[in-house]
Backbone bond lengths (Angstrom), bond angles and torsions (degrees), N, CA, C in turn:
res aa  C-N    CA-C-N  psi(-1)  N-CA   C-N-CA  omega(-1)  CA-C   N-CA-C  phi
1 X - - - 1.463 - - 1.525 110.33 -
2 X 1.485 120.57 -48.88 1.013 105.22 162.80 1.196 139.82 -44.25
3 X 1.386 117.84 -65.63 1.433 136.64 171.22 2.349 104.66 -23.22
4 X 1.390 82.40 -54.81 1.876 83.82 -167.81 1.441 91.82 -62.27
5 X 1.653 135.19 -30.32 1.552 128.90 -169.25 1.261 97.81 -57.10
6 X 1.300 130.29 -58.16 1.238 135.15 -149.44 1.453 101.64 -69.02
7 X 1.284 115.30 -46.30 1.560 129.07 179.94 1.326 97.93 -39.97
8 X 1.662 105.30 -64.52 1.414 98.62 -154.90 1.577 110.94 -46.21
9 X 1.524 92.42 -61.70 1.398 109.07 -170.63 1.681 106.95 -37.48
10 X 1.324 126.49 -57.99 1.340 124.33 161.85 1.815 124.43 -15.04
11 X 1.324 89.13 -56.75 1.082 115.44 -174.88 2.014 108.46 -50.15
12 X 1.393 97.18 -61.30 1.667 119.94 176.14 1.294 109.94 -47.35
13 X 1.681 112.51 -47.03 1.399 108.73 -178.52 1.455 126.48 -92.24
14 X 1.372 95.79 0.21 1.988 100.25 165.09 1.541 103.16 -64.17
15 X 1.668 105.66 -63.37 1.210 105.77 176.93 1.832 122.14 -48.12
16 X 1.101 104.69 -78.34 1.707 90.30 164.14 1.253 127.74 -19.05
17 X 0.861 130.68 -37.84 1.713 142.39 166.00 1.296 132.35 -47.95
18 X 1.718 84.60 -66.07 1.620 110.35 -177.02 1.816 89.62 -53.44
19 X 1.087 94.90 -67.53 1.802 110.60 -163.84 1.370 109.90 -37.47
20 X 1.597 127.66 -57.05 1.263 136.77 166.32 1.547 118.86 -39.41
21 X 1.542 112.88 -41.09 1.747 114.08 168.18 1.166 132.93 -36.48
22 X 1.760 80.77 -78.45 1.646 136.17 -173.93 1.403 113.20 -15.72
23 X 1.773 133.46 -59.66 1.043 133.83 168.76 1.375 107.93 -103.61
24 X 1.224 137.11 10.51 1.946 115.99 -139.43 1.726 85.23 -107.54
25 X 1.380 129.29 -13.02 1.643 124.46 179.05 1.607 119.05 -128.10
26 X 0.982 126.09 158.14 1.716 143.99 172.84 1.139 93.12 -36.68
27 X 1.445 111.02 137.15 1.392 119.01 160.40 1.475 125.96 -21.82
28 X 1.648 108.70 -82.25 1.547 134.27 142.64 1.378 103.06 8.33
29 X 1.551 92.85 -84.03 1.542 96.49 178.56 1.644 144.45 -32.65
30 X 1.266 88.40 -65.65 1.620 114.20 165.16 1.804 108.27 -55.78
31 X 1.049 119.97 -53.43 1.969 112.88 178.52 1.335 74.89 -66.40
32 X 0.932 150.87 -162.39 1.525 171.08 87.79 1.890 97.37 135.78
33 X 1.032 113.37 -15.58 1.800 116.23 164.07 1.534 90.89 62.00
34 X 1.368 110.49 71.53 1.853 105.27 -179.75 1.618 89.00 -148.33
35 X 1.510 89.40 146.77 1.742 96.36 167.10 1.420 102.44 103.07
36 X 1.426 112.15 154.53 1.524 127.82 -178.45 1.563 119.95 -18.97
37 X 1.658 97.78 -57.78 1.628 114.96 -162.05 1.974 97.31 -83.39
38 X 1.001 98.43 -21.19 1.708 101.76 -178.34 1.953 108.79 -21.32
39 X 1.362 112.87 120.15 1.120 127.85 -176.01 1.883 106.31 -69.62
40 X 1.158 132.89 119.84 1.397 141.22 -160.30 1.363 86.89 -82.18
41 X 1.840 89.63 157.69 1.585 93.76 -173.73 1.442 106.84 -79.17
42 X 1.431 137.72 -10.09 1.290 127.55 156.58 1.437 135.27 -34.78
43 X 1.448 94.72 -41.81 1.761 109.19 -154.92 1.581 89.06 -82.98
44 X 1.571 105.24 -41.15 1.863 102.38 -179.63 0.806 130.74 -70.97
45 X 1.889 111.19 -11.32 1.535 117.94 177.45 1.713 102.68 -88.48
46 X 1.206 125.24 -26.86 1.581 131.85 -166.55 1.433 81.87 -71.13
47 X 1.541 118.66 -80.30 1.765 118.02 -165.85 1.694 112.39 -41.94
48 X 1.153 111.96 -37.94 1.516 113.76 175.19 1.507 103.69 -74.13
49 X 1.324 131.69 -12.11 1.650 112.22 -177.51 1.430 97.39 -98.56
50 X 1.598 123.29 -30.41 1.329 123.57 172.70 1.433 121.77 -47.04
51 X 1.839 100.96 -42.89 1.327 110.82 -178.27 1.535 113.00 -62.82
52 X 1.424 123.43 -40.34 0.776 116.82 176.91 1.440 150.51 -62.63
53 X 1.707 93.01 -29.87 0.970 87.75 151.45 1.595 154.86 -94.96
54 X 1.368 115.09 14.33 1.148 138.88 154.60 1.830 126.76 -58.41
55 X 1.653 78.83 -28.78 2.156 95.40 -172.36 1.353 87.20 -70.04
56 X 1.607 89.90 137.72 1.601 126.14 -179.94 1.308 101.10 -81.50
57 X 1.296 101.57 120.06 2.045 111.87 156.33 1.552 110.65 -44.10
58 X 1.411 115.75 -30.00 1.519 102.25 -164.09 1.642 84.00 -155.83
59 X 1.431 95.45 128.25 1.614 113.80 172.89 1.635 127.08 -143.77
60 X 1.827 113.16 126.54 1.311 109.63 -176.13 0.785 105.36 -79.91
61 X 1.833 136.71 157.16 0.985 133.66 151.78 1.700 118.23 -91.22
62 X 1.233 124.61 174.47 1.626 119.08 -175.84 1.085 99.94 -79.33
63 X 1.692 138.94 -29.41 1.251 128.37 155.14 1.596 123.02 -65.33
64 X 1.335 129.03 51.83 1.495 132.28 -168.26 1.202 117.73 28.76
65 X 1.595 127.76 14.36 1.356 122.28 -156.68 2.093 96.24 -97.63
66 X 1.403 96.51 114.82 2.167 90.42 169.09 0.817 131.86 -99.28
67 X 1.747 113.77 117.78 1.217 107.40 -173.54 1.284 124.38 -113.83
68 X 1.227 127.87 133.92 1.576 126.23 -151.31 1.579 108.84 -114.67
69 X 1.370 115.65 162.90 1.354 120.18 -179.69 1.175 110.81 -154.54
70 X 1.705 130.52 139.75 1.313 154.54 -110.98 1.697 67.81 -149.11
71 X 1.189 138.67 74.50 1.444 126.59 161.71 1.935 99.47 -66.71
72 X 0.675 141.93 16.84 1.254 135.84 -160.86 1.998 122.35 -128.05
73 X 1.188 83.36 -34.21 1.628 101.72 -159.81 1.908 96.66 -131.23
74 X 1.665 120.35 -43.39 1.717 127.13 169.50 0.654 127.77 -124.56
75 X 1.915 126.12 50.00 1.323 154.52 -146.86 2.073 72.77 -80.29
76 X 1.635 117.32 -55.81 1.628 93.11 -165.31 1.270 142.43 -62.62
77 X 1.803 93.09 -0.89 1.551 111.53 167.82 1.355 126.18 -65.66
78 X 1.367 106.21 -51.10 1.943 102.70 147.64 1.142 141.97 -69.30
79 X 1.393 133.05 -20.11 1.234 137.49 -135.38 2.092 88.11 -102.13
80 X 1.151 110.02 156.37 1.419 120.16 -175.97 1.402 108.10 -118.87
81 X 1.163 134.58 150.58 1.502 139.22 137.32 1.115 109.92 -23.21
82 X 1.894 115.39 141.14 1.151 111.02 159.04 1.839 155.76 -68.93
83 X 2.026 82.97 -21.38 1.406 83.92 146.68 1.334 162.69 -68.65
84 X 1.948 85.47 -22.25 1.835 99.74 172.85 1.710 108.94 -87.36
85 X 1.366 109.21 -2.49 1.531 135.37 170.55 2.046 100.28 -37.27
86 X 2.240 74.82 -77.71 1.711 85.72 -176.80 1.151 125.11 -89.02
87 X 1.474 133.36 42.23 1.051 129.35 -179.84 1.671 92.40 -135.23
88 X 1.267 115.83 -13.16 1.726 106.97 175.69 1.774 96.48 -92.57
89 X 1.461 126.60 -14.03 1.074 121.38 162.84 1.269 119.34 -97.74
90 X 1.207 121.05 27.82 1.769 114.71 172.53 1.439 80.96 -115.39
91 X 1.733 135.18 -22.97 1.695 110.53 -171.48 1.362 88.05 -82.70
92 X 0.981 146.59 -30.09 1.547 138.14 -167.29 1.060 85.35 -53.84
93 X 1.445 110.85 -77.43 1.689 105.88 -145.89 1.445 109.54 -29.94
94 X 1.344 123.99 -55.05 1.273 129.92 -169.15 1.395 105.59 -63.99
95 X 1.206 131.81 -55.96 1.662 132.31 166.37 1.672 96.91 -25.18
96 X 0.905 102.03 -72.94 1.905 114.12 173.41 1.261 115.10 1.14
97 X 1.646 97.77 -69.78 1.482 123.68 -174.45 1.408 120.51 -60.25
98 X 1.655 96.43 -41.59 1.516 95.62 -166.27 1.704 110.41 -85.99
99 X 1.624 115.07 4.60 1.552 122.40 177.70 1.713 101.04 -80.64
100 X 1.407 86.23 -47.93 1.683 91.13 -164.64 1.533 112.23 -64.91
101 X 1.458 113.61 -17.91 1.349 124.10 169.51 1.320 118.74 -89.85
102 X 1.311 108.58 -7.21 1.953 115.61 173.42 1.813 89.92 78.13
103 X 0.840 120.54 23.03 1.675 128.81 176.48 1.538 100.01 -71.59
104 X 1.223 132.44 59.12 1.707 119.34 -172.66 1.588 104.19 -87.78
105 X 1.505 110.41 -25.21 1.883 70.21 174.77 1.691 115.64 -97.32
106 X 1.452 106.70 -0.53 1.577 94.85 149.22 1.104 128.75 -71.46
107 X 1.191 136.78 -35.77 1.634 151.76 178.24 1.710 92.25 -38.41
108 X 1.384 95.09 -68.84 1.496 119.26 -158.38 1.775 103.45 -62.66
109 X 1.137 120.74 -60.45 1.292 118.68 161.80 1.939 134.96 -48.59
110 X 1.396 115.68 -12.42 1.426 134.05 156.34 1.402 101.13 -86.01
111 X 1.281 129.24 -68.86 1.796 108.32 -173.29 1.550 99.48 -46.18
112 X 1.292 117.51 -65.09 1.530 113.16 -161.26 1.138 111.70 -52.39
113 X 1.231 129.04 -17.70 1.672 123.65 170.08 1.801 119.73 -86.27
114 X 1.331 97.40 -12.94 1.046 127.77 -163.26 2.055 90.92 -82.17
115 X 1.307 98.04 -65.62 1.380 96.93 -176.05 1.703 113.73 -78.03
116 X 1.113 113.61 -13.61 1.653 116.04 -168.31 1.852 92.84 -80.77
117 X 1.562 134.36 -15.83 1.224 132.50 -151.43 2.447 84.07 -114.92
118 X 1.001 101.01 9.56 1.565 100.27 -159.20 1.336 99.33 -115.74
119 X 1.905 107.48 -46.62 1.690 115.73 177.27 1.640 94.49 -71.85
120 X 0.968 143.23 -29.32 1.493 150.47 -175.08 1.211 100.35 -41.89
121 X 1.313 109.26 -79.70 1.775 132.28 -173.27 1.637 96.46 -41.32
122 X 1.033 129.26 -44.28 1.595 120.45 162.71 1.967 87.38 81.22
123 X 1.486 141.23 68.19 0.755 93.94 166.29 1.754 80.62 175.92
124 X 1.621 117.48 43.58 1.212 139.66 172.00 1.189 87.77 -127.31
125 X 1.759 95.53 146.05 1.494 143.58 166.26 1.819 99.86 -64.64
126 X 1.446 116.90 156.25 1.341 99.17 144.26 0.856 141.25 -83.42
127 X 1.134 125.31 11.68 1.746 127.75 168.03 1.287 100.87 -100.04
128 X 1.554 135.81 -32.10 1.098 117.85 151.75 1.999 143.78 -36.12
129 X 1.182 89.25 -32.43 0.949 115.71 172.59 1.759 137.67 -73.62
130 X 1.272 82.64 -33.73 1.489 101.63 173.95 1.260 114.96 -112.47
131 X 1.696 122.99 6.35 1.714 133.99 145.72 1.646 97.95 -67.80
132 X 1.461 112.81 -42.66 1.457 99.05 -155.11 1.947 105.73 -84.29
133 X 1.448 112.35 3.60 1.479 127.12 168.25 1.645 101.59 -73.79
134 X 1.508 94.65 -52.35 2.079 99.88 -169.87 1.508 99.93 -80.15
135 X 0.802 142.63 -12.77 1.258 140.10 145.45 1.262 127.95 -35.49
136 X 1.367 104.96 -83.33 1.457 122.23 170.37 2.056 121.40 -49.96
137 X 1.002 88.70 -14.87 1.910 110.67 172.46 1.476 106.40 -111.38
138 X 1.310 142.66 -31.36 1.398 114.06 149.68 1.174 119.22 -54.51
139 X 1.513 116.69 -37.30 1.758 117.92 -164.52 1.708 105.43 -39.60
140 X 1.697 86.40 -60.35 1.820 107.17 179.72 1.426 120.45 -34.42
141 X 1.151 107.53 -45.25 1.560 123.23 -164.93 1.895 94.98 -84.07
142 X 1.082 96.02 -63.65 1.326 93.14 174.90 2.070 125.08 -44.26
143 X 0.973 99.02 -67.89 1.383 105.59 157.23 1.574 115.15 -29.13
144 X 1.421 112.03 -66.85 1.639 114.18 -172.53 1.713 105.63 -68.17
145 X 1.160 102.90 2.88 1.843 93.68 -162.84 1.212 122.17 53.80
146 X 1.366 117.45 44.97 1.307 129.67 149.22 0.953 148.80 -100.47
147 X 1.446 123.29 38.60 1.628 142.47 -177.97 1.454 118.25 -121.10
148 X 1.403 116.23 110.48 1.296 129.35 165.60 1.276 125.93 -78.56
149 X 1.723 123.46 110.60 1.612 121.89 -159.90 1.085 99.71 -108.98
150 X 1.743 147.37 130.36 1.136 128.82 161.90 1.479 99.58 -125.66
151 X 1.388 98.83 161.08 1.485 122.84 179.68 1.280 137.62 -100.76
152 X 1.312 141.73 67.05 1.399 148.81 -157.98 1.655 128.26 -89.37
153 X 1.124 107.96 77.58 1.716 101.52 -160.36 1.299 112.33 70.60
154 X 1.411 151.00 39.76 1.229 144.40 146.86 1.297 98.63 113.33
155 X 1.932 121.27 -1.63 1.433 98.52 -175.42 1.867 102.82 -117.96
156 X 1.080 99.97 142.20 1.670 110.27 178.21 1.649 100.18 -75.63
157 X 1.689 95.34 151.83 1.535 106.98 175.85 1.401 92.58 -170.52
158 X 1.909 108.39 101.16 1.202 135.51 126.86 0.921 132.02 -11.55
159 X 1.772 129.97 111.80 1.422 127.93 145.20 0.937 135.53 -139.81
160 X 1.598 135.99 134.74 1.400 125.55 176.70 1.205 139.39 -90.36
161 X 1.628 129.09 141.27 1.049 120.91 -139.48 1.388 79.01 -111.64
162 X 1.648 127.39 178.18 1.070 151.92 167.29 1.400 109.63 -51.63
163 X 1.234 131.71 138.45 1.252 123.20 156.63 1.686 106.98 -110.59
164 X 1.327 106.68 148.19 1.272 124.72 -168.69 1.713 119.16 -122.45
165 X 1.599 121.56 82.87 1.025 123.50 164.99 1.349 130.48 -0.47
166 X 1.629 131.25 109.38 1.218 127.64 177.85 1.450 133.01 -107.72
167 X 1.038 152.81 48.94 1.371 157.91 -179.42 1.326 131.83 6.07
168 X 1.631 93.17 -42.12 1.539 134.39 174.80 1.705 109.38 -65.70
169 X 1.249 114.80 -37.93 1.348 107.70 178.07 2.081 112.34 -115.88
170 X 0.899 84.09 26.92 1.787 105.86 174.16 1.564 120.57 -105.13
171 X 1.154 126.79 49.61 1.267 128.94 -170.17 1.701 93.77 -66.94
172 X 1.739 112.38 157.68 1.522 94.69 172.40 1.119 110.00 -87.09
173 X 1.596 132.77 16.77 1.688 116.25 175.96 1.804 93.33 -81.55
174 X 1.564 127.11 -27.99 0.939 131.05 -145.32 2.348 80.09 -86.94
175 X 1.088 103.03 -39.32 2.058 107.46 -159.25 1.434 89.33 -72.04
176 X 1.729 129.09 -34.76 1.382 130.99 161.57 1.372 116.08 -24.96
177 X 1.593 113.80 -74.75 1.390 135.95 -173.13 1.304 113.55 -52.27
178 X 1.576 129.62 -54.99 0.850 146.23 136.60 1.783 115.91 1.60
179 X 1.508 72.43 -94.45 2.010 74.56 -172.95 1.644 118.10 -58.50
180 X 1.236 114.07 -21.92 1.528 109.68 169.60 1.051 117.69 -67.16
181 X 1.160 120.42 -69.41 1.614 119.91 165.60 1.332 111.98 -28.81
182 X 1.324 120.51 -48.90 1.608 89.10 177.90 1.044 130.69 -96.10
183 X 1.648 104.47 7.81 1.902 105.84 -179.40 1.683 84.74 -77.64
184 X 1.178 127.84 -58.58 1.571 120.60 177.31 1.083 125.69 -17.89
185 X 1.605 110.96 -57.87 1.943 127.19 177.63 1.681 85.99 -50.39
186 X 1.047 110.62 -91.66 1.754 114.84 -173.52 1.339 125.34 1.92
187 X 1.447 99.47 -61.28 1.515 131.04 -143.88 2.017 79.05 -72.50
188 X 1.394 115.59 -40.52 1.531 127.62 -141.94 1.704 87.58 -72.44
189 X 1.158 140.27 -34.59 1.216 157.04 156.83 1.689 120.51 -20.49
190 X 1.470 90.88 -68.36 1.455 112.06 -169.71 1.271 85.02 99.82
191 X 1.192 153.02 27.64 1.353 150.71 145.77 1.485 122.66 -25.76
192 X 1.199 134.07 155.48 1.288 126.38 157.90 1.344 134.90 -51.03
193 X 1.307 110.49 113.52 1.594 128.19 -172.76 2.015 102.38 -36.85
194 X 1.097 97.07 131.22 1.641 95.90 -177.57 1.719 93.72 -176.58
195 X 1.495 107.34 159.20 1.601 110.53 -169.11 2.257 83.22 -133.99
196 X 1.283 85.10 113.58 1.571 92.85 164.43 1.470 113.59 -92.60
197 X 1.026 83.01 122.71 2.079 107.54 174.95 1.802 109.84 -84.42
198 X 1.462 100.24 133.04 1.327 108.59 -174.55 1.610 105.16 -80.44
199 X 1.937 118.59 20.07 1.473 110.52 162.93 1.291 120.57 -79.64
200 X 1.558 122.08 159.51 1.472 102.09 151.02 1.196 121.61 -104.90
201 X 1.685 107.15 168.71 1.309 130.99 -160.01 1.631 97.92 -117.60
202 X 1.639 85.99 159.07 1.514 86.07 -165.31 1.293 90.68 -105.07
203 X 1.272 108.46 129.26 1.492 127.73 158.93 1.832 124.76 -114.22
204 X 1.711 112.68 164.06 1.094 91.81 -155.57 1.703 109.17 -113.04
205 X 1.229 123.25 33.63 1.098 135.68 142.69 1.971 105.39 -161.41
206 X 1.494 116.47 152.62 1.587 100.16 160.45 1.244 119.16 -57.83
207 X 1.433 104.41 167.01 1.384 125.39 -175.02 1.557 121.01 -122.35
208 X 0.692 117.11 68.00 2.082 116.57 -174.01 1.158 97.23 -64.79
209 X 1.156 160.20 -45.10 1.601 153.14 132.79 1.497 120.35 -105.92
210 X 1.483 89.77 110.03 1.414 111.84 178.83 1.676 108.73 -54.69
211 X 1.533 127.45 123.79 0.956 152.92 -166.38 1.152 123.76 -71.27
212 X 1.690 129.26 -41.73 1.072 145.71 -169.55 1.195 109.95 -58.09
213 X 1.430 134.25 134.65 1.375 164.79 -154.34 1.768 96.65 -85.97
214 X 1.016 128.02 78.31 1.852 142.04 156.01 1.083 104.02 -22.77
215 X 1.540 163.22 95.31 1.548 136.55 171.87 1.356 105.04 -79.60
216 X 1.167 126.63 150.76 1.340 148.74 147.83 1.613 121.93 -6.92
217 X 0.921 123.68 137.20 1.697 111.01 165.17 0.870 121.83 -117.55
């Protein structure tokens, strides 16, 4: 019982963390993990072990393509640097924001910039690739405080809970902040010119990781 207290609590203060970053520094800043709010390499190593363990041994893609992972024996075939660590968890955070605000085509427009700046670099595995998807979807969960950790004989087992849209904590100075920040992420791309609105859009289920197939560039 103890052991899961501590978890939880762990758990509370990733999120607290993340959240405190997330908007409070310069873009610059935030990729580059510099400045007051700078996320410690603890908190990025916990969210990255969470993530991990969620990553699927075996995954379809929407293009029929499967890509599998040896978590066991070619854990370095997935595993990322820690800098591209905190910078796929500073877009979460913001993905975060824009779920809990029903913000889906901002959500959706930060991953996609998110992954179009990742196929760029030309120089991920596919399982790399699809750590840096479960990544970016723990962030979310994490952020919303939606992860259930339990402890079974010494071994952890991850889960995510639903997140549930709030209205109540969506003021529009707060859907403002939001959508700038991520027309910014975008913009940092050379992405496609587009102005994200701090409304929401109706979509037809949430998205804690947006699904859509990134192609290559």
């Amino acid at each position: 019982m103890r052991s899961r207290l501590v978890i939880a609590r762990a758990v509370v203060a990733i999120g607290a963390c993340v959240a405190m970053w997330g908007l409070s520094a310069p873009v610059s800043a935030q990729a580059q993990g510099q400045g007051a709010g700078g996320l410690s390499d603890k908190t990025v190593s916990t969210i990255v072990h969470y993530a991990w363990q969620i990553l699927p041994a075996k995954f379809t893609a929407p293009d029929g393509k499967v890509i599998e992972v040896d978590k066991k024996n070619k854990a370095d075939q997935a595993m990322i640097p820690n800098e591209t660590a905190r910078e796929v968890i500073r877009v979460g955070y913001n993905s975060a924001q824009a779920q809990v605000c029903e913000m889906w085509e901002a959500q959706a427009a930060n991953f996609d910039a998110l992954m179009r700046r990742e196929y760029a670099k030309k120089k991920w595995t596919d399982q790399q690739i699809l750590f840096i998807t479960t990544l970016h979807r723990m962030t979310i969960h994490a952020v919303a405080g939606k992860i259930r950790v339990v402890e079974n004989e010494g071994e952890l087992k991850v889960f995510l809970e639903p997140i549930e849209p709030s209205k109540d904590t969506c003021p529009d100075e707060k859907r403002k902040r939001v959508a700038e920040a991520i027309e910014t992420y975008v913009k940092l791309d050379g992405g496609p010119p587009q102005t994200i609105t701090g409304s929401p859009k109706a979509a037809a289920s949430p998205v804690s990781a947006p699904g859509k197939d990134v192609k290559k560039k």
